[in-house]
C-alpha positions, -999 to +999 in steps of 0.1 A: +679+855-269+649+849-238+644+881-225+639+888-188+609+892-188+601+858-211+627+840-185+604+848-154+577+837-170+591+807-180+602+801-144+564+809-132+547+786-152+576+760-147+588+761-178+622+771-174+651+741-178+671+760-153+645+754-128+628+722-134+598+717-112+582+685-122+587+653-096+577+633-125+569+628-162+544+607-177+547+595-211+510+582-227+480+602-225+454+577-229+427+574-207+445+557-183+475+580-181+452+612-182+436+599-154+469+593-132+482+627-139+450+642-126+452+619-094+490+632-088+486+663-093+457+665-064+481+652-040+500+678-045+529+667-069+541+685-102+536+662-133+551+668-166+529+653-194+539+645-226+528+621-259+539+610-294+505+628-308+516+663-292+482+680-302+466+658-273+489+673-248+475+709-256+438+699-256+446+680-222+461+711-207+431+730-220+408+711-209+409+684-179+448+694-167+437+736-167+447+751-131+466+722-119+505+716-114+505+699-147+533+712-171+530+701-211+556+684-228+560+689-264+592+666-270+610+644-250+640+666-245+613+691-232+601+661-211+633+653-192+645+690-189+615+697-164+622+667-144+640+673-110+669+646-105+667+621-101+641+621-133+616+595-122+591+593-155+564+564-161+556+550-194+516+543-196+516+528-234+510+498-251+528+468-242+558+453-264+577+473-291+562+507-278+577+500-247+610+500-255+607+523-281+600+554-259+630+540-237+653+543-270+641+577-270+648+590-234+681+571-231+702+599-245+684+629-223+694+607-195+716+603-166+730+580-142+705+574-110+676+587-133+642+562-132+623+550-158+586+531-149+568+507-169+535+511-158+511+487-189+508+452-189+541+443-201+547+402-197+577+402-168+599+385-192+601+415-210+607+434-175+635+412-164+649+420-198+648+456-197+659+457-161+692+442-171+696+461-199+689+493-181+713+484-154+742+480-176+737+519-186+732+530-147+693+538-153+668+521-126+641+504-143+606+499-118+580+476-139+546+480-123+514+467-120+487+490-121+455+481-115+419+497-109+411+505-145+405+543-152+385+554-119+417+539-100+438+557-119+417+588-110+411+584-075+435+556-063+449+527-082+462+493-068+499+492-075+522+468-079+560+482-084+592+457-088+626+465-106+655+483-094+655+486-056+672+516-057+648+536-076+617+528-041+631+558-017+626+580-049+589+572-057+578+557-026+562+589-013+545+596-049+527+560-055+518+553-015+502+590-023+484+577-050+474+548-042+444+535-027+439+531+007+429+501+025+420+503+066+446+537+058+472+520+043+481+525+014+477+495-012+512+497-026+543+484-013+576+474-026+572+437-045+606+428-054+633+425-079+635+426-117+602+418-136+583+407-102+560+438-105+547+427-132+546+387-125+525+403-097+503+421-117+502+393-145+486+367-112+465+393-105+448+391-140+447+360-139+430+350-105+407+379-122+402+356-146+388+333-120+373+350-100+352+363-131+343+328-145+333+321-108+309+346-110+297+338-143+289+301-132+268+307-102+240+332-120+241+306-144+233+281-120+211+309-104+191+312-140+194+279-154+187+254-121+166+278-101+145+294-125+156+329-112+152+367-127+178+387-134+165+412-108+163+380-081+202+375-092+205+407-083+192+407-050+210+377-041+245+397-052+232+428-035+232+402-005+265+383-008+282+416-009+275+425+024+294+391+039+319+370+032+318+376-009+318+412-004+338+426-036+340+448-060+333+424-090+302+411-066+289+449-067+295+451-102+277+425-114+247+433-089+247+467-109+248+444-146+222+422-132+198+452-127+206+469-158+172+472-183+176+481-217+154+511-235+126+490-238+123+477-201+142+442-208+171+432-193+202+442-212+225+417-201+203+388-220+211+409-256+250+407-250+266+379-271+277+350-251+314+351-265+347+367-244+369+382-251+404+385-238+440+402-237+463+371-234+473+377-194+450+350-183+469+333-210+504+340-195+495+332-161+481+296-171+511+293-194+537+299-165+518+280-146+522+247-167+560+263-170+565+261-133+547+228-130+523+245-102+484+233-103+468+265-115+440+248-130+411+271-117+431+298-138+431+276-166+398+265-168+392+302-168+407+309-200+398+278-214+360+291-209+364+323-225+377+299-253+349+275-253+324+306-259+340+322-283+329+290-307+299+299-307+286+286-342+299+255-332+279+258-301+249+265-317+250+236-342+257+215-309+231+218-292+208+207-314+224+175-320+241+166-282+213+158-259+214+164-219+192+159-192+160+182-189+155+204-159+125+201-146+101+230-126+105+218-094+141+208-094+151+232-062+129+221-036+140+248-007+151+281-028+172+296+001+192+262+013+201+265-029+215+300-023+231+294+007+246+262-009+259+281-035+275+315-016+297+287-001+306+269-032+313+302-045+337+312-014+352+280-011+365+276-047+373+316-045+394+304-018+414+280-036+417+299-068+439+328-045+459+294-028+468+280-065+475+320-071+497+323-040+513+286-050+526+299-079+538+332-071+563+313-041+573+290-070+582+319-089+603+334-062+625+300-060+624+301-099+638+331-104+655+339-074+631+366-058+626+376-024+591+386-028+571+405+004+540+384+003+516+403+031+522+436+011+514+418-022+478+409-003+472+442+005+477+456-028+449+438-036+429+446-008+419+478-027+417+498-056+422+466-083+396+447-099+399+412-075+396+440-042+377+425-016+370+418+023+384+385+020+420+398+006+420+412+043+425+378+060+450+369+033+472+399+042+463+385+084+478+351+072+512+363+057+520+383+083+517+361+108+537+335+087+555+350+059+567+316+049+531+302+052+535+272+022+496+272+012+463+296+024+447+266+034+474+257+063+462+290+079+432+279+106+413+309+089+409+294+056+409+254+067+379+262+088+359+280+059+364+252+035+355+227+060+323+249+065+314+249+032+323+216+018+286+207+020+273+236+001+299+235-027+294+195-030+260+198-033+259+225-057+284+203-078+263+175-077+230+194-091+249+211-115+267+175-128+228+162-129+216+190-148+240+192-173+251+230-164+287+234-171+310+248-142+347+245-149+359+266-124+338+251-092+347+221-107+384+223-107+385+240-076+366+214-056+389+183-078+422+203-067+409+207-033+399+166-030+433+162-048+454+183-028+440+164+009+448+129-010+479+112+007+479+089-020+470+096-059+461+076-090+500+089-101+517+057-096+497+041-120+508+069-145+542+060-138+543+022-142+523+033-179+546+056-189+575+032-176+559+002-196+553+022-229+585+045-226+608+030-200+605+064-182+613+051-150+593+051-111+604+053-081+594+035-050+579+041-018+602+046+014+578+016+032+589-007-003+621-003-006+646-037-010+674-051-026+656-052-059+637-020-056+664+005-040+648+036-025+656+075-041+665+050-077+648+060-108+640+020-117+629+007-151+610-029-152+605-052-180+569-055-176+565-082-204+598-100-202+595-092-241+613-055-236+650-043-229+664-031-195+675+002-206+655+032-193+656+065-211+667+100-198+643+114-171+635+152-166+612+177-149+584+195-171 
């Protein structure tokens, strides 16, 4: 039996199941996780810490957690009995079957009203899944985003939560608190229903993605076309960061760029030119194509980080597939190049978050979402990896018209495209003559020219795919007749040699 004396103790050092102190539990003591803990407990809020290796909970309370209102779980029982109700715990663990494992676990320590928060990179099908599941039993299920990497997590993480509306009132105060701050609010708001916190988050990656390849593209055009040093790169990040590209991936790869190894050289010219990546780049592209939404700068993004991971194949390539040579002199006025370029950079950065944006209002009519765009733009506006200046005018254009259909409706964004369309074709063109790849400029500037084209190539398509497969067309309002009937799938026998049955039509 506890004696007294063992009972106040317990009670002081919030211990004590009959007086559970902790406002939440988080299950995963990674890096990640460590880091959040730390980050609640200096605003102020208990945490209860627990993980599967229990000998890590010990050395984190004797090390980084000593002195702070951190209590150490060594079950799950132990967990959930120093939770105060409703028991609000996150789950910071590996994606899939580990997921839903630890859910397994806490289910029976649980009660009706009590929260449980996916915080990894769990694909939303998996969230909209778990959210039902967990519905049926009367617990609130919150999948969300987190984003910032570990010194967010420390000192202020984007965050991106979705699920079970229920469950916001209960950690609303606790993730604003933790959050970073952008202009002094807080970059984390309520995103929606179901598995939306993580679509959310899953966009997020991948307009990372592009924003990334983006990057990647213009120091090689930097190097390759203009003969530049990694330390001049450098200089001209150090200088796009103070305006319109000012970012944190911007600053980042100034920092790279300026980076000398032991012996004096630059270290980013020993890294091996092959990415890698986790597959949400992947999913976005892939739900993209599902959705039937143009996300191509996206997919040319992950379609890079394919193309140089074959790297043998490049090598034997490229000494058997000539190009053209680029001579000394090929930039005749250095700073009109860099200018050129900042606003080939900015414009296609500008339509890789409108394709983002496209498909995230899709995926609200998909799957039946009312989603609170101008909050989702402010998440991003700090603390995440895609957090920049420019996220500001995003979050400016949503609220003034939360049902705006496309960025480049708002005046803000059409008048810095128009502003830059000479730069970015110019850059295009060099880099087409020169033989320097640049998917995502590319794509961005081909979905911009396709996007302002009343009339497209596409009913071509239609009469081929009509000829060969008796898919069927449709006419234009101005054509219709007798013989060509407007809002009519029609099949033609373009020969006179075919039948007049059509097949089946549907939507990919």
């Amino acid at each position: 039996m506890t004696s007294r004396l063992q009972q106040l103790e317990n009670q002081l050092t919030n211990k004590n199941p009959m007086y559970p102190s902790g406002d939440i539990g988080l299950i995963g003591l990674a890096v990640m996780g460590q880091n959040l803990i730390l980050n609640a407990a200096d605003h102020g809020f208990t945490v209860v810490a627990y993980n599967r290796t229990v000998s890590k909970v010990d050395h984190f309370l004797e090390n980084e957690a000593k002195g702070k209102s951190i209590i150490g779980a060594h079950s799950i029982q132990e967990l959930v009995d120093n939770l105060k109700r409703p028991r609000r715990i996150i789950l910071l663990v590996k994606a899939g079957d580990a997921v839903d494992a630890f859910i397994n676990q806490l289910l029976p320590y649980l009660e009706k009203d009590d929260i449980i928060i996916d915080g990894g990179n769990s694909h939303f099908p998996d969230s909209n899944r778990r959210y039902d599941e967990l519905k049926a039993k009367g617990i609130h299920f919150v999948g969300s985003g987190v984003s910032g990497g570990e010194e967010g997590a420390r000192y202020g993480p984007s965050l991106m939560p979705g699920g079970a509306e229920e469950a916001w009132p209960h950690i609303k105060d606790i993730f604003q608190s933790i959050a970073a701050k952008s202009d002094g609010e807080p970059c984390c708001d309520w995103v929606g229903p179901a598995g939306s916190g993580h679509y959310v988050k899953m966009v997020h990656n991948g307009i990372e993605y592009g924003d990334m390849q983006l990057i990647t593209e213009a120091y090689d055009i930097l190097k390759r076309v203009g003969g530049f040093t990694n330390k001049e790169i450098g200089d001209v990040f150090a200088k796009w960061n103070k305006g319109v590209l000012d970012s944190f991936l911007i600053d980042i790869t100034k920092d790279i760029l300026y980076y000398d190894d032991v012996d004096g050289t630059p270290l980013l010219e020993k890294i091996l030119d092959s990415a890698g990546q986790k597959g949400t780049g992947k999913w976005t592209a892939i739900n993209a194509l599902d959705l039937g939404i143009p996300l191509s700068l996206v997919g040319e993004a992950v379609f890079a980080r394919c193309l140089s991971s074959i790297k043998q194949e490049r090598i034997a390539a490229s000494k058997v597939l000539p190009g053209p040579t680029i001579p000394k002199d090929a930039i005749k006025d250095r700073q009109q190049f860099v200018d050129d370029l900042e606003q080939a950079l900015y414009a296609s950065k500008i339509i890789s978050y409108a394709q983002g944006f496209m498909l995230i209002r899709e995926a609200a009519k998909e799957y039946g979402w009312k989603l609170n765009y101008p909050s989702i733009a402010l998440m991003w506006r700090g603390g995440c990896i895609i957090r920049s200046v420019f996220l500001g005018e995003i979050t400016s254009a949503y609220k003034a018209n939360p049902e705006l259909e496309n960025l480049l409706f708002n005046d803000f964004f059409k008048n810095a495209i128009i502003k830059a369309q000479d730069g970015w074709r110019n850059t295009i063109a060099l880099t087409t003559k020169y033989g320097i790849p640049t998917p995502a400029f590319s794509t961005a500037l081909a979905f911009y020219d396709g996007y302002r084209s009343e009339q497209l190539p596409a009913n071509l398509l239609q009469a081929q795919r009509d000829y060969f497969g008796a898919h069927t067309f449709r006419v234009l309002p101005q054509f219709a007749s007798e013989n060509l009937p407007a809002d009519t799938p029609i099949h033609i026998n373009w020969t006179g040699k075919g039948g007049n049955v059509s097949a089946s039509t549907y939507d990919a």
